[in-house]
Every structure is written in structure tokens, then in C-alpha cells.
TORMI-910465 format. One record per residue: x, y, z of N, C-alpha, C, O in turn. Coordinates in Angstrom, 3 decimals, padded with zeros to 6 digits, always signed. Example, Ala and Ser with C-alpha at 12.3 -4.5 7.8 and 13.67 -1.06 7.14 Angstrom:
! residues 2
((+013.190 -005.690 +007.800) (+012.300 -004.500 +007.800) (+013.200 -003.300 +007.800) (+014.236 -003.319 +008.465));
((+012.850 -002.250 +007.080) (+013.670 -001.060 +007.140) (+012.900 +000.030 +007.870) (+013.409 +001.138 +008.039));
! end
This chain:
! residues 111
((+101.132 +100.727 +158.775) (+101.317 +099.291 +158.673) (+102.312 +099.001 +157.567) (+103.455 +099.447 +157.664));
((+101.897 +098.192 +156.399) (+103.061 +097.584 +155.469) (+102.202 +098.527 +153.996) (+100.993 +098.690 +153.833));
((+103.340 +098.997 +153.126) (+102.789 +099.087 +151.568) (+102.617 +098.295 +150.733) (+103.440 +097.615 +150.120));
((+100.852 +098.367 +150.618) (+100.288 +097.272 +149.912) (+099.965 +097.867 +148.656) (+099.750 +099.067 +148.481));
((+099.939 +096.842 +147.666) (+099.503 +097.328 +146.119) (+099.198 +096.672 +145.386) (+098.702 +095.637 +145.832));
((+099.250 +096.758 +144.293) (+098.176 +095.840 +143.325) (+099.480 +095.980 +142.156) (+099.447 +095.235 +141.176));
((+100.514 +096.882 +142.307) (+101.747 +096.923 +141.565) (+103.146 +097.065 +142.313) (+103.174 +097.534 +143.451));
((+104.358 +096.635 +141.633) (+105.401 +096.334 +141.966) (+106.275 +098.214 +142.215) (+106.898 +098.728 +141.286));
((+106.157 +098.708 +143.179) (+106.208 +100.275 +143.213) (+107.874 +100.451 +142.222) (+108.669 +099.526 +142.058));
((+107.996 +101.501 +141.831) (+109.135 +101.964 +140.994) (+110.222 +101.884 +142.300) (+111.100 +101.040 +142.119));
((+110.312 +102.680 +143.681) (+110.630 +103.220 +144.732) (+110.400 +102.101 +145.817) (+109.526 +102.151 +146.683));
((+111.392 +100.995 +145.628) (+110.955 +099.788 +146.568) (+111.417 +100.332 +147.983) (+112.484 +100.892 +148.235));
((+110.474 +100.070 +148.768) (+110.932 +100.114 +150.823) (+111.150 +098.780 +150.854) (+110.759 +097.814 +150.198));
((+111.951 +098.979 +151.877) (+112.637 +097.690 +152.392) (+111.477 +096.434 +152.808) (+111.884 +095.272 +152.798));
((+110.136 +096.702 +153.145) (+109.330 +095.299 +152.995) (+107.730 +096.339 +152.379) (+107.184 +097.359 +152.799));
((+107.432 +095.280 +151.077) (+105.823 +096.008 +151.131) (+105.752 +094.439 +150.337) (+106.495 +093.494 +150.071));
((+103.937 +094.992 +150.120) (+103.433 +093.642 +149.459) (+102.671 +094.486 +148.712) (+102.394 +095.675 +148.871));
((+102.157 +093.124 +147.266) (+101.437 +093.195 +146.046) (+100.609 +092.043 +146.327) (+101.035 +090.925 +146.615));
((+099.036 +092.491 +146.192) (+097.967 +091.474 +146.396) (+097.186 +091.684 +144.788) (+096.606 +092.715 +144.446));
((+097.280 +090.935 +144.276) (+096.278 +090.130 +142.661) (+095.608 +089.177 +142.928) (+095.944 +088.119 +143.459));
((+094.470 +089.574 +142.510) (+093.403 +088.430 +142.329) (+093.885 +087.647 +140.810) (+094.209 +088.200 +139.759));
((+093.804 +086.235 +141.107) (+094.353 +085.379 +139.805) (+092.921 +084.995 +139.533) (+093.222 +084.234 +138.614));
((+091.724 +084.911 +139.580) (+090.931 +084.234 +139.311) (+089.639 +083.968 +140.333) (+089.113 +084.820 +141.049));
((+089.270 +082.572 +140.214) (+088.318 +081.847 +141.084) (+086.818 +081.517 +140.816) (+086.550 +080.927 +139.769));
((+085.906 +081.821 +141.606) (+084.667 +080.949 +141.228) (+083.136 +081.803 +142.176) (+083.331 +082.344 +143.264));
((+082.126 +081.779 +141.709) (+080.949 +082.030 +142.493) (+080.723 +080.811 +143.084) (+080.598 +079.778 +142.426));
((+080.648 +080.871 +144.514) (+080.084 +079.959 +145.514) (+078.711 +079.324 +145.174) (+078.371 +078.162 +144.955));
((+077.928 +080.711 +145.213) (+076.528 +080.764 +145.123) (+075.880 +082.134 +145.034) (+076.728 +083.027 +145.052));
((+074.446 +082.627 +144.930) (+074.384 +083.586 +144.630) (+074.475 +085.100 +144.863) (+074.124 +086.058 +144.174));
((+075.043 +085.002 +146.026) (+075.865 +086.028 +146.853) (+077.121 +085.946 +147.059) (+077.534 +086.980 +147.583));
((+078.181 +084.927 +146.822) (+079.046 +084.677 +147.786) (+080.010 +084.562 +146.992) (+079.668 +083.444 +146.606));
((+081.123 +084.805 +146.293) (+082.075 +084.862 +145.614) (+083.443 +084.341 +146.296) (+083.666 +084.773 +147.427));
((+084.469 +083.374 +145.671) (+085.685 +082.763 +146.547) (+086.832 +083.195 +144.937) (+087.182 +082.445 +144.026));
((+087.100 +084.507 +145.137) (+088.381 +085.041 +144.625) (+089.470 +084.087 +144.961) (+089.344 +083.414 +145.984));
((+090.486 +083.958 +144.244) (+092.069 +083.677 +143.801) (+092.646 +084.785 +143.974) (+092.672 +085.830 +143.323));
((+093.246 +084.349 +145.208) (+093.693 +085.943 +145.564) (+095.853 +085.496 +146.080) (+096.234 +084.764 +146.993));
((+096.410 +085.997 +145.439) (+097.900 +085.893 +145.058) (+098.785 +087.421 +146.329) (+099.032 +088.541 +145.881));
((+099.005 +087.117 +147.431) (+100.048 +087.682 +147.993) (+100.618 +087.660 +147.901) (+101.061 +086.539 +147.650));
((+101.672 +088.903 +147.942) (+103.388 +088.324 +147.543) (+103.955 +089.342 +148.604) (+103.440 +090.459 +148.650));
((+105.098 +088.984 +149.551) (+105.877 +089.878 +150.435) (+106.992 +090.096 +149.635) (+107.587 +089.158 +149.104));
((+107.332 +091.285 +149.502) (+108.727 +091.628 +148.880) (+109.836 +092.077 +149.897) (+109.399 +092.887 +150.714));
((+110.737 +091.858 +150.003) (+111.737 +092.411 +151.311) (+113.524 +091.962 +150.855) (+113.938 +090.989 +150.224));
((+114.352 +093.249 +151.546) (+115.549 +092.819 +151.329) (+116.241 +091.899 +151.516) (+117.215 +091.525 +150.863));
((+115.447 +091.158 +153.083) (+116.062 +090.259 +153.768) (+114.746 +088.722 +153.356) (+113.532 +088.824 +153.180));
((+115.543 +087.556 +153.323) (+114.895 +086.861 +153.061) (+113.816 +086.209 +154.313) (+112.710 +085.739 +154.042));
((+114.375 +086.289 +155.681) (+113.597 +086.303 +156.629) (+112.338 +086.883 +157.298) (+111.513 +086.483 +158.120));
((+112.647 +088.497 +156.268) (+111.620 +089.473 +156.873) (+110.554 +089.433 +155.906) (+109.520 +090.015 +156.232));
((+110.595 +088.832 +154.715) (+109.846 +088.089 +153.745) (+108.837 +086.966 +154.504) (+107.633 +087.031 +154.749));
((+109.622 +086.133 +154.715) (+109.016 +084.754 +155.609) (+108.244 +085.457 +156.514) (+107.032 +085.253 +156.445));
((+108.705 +086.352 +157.471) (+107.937 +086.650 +158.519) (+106.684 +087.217 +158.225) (+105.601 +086.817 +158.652));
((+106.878 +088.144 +157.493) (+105.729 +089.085 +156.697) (+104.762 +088.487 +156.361) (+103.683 +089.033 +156.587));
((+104.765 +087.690 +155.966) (+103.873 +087.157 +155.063) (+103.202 +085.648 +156.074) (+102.139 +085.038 +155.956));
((+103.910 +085.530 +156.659) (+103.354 +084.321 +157.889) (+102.085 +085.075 +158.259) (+100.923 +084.755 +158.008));
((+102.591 +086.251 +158.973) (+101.912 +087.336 +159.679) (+100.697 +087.726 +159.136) (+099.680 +087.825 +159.823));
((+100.736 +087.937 +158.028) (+099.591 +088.338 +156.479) (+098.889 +087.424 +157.034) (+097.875 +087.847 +157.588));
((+099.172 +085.676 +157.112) (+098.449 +085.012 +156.949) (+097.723 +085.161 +158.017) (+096.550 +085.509 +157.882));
((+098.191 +084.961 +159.126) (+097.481 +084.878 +160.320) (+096.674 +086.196 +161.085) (+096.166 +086.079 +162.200));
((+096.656 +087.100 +160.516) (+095.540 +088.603 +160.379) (+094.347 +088.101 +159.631) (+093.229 +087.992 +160.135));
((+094.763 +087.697 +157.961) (+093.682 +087.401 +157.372) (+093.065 +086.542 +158.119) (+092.041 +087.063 +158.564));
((+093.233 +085.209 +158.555) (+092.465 +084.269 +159.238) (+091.761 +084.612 +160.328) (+090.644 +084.264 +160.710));
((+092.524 +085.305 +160.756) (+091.544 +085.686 +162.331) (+090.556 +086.933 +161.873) (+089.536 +086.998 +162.559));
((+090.682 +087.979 +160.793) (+089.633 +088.596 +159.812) (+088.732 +087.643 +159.451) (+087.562 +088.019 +159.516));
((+088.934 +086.413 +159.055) (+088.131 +085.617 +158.198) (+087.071 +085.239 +159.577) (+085.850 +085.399 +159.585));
((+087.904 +084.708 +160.688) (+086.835 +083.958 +161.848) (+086.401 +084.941 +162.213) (+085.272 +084.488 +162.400));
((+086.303 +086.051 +162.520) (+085.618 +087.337 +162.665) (+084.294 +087.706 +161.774) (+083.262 +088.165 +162.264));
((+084.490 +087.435 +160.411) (+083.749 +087.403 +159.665) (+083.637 +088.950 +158.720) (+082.636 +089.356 +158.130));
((+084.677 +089.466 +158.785) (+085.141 +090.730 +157.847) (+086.303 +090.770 +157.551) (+087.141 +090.529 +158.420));
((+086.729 +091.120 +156.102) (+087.830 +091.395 +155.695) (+087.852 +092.837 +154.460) (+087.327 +092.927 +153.350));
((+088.537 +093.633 +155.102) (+088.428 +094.837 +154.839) (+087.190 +095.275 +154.174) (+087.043 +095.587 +152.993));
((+086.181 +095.243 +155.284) (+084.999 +095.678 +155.394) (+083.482 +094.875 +154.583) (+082.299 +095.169 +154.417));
((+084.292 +093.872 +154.289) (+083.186 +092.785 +153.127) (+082.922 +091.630 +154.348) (+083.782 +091.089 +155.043));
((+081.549 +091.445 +154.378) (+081.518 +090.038 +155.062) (+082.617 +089.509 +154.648) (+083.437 +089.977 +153.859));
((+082.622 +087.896 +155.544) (+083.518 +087.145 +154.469) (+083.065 +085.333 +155.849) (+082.916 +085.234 +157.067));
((+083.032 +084.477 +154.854) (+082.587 +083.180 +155.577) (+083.455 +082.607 +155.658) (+083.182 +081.689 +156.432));
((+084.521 +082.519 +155.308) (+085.733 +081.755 +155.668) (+086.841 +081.814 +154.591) (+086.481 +082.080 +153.445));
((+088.021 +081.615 +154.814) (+088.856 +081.548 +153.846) (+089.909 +080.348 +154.087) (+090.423 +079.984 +155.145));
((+090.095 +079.776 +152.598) (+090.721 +078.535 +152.407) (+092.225 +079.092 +151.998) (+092.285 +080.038 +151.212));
((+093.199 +078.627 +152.423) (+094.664 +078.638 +152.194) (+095.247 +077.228 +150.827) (+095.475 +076.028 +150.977));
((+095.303 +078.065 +149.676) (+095.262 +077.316 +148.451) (+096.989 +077.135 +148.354) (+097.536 +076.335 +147.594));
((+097.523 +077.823 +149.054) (+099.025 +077.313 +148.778) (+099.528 +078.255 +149.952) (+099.375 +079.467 +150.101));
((+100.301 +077.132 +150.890) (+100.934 +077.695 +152.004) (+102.159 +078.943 +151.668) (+102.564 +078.864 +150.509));
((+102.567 +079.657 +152.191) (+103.634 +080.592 +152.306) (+104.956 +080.313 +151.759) (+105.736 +080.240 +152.708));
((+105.554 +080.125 +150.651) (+106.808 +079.511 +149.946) (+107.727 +080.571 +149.148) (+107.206 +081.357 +148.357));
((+109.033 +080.560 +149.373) (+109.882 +081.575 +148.883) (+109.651 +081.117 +147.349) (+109.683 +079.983 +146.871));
((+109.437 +082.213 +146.807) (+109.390 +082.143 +144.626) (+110.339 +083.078 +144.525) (+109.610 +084.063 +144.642));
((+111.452 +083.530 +144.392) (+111.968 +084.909 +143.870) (+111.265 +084.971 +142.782) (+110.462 +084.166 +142.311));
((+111.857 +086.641 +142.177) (+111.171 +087.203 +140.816) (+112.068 +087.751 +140.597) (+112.666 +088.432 +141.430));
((+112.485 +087.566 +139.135) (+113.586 +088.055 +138.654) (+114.059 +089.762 +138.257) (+115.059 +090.474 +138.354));
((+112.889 +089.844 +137.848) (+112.195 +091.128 +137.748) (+112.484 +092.153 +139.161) (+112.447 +093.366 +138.958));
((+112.718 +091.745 +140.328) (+112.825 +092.023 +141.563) (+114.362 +092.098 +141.875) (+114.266 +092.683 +142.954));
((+115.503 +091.948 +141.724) (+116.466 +091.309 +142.232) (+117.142 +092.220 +143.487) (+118.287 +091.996 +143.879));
((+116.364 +093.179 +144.012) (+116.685 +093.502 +145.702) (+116.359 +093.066 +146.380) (+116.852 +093.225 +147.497));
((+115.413 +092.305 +146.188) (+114.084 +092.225 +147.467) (+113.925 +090.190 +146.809) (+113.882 +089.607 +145.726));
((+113.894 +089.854 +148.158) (+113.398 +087.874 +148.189) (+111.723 +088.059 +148.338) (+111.196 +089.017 +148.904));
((+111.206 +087.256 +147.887) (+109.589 +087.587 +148.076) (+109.128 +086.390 +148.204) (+109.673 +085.367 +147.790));
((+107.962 +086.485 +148.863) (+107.472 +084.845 +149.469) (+106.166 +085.097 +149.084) (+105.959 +086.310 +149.094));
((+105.201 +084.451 +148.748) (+103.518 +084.415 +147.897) (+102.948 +083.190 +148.843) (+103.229 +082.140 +149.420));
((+102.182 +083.913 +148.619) (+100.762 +082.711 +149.303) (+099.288 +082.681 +148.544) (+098.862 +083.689 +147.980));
((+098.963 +082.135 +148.561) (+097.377 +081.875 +147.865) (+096.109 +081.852 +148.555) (+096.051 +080.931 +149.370));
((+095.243 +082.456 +148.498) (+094.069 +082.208 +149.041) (+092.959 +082.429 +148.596) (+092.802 +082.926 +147.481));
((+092.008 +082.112 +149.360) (+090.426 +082.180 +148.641) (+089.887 +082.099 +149.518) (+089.787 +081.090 +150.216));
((+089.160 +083.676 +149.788) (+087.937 +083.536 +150.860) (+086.583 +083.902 +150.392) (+086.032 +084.333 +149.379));
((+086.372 +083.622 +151.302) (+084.752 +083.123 +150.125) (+083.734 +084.875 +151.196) (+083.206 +084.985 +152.303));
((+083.946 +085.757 +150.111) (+083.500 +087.081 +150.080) (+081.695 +087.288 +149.562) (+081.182 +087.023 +148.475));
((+081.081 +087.841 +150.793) (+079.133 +088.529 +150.555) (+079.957 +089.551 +149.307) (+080.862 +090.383 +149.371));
((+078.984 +088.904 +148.012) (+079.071 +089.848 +146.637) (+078.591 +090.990 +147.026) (+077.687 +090.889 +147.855));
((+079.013 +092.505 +146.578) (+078.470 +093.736 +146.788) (+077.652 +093.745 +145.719) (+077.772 +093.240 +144.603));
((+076.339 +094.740 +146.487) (+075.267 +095.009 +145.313) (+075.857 +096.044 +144.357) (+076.598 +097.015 +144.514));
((+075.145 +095.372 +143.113) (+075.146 +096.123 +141.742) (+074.185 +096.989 +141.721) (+073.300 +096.655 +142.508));
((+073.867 +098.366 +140.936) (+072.815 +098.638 +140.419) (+073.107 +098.948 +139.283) (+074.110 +099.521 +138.858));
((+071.861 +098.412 +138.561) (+072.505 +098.580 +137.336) (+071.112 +099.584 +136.326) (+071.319 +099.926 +135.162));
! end
């Protein structure tokens, strides 16, 4: 599929993405709604747009399904639609971010 990460790789391919959680909130006492920060990185500024449209519309239909990579999940809210940000830090690649928050079954602790 696409290279996903949690960092900006040294060895950029022509399209991958970086997913960060920025934050967010406990629902209730199981249910957690992460701030969760996508970003498509790509040479072309289109294949950015596309990418990341695409992101969106997997996650959602994961979300109405009711799993997202293997966690329940009850729905997810789109906190900021799909919008080109460059990063300067980047200057091969156009990158487009999106925001979301799906509201994720907390995994048990033992403690």
C-alpha cells in the first residue's frame, strides 16, 4: 500500500504519509476520541490531493464498519477537511493534512 509513519523518512518515495496524534479527549469510560493529524507527502501536488482524499474515505468506511486497524471504533468526526499546508522542512514533496478524531474502545491496561 502507501509508507506510513509517525516520522518524516530521511529516504523520501515519491508519495508516503506521517500520522501524529496532536491530542484530544476521553469520551467516556472506555472510549477515547484522539487528535489524530495526517499528512500526505508527494512530489506532485495532485497525487497529494488524491492521497489523502482516498485516506479519508478508507478511514470512514473503517469507521462505519466499526474497526480501524483492529480497535473497535464508533465513529469518526472529520475536524478539518483535506487542505494543501506545505512544510518547509519538506521542499520535494507538496503535502496535504487532514484532521480527525475517531472515537476508539480504550485497550485494557493491566497494571
Amino acid at each position: 500500500f502507501w509508507p506510513i509513519s509517525t516520522k518524516i523518512p530521511e529516504t523520501k518515495p515519491d508519495l508516503f504519509f506521517r500520522v501524529v496524534a496532536t491530542g484530544g479527549s476521553q469520551r467516556d469510560l472506555v472510549t477515547d476520541a484522539p487528535i489524530v493529524v495526517l499528512e500526505a507527502f508527494a512530489k506532485r501536488e495532485s497525487v497529494a490531493r488524491d492521497a489523502i482524499n482516498e485516506a479519508l474515505a478508507r478511514l470512514q468506511l473503517a469507521a462505519r464498519k466499526g474497526n480501524i486497524g483492529g480497535v473497535t471504533c464508533y465513529g469518526l468526526a472529520v475536524a478539518a477537511l483535506p487542505q494543501n499546508y506545505p512544510l518547509p522542512s519538506v521542499p520535494t514533496h507538496q503535502r496535504y493534512i487532514l484532521t480527525i478524531a475517531p472515537a476508539l474502545r480504550r485497550r485494557a491496561v493491566t497494571i
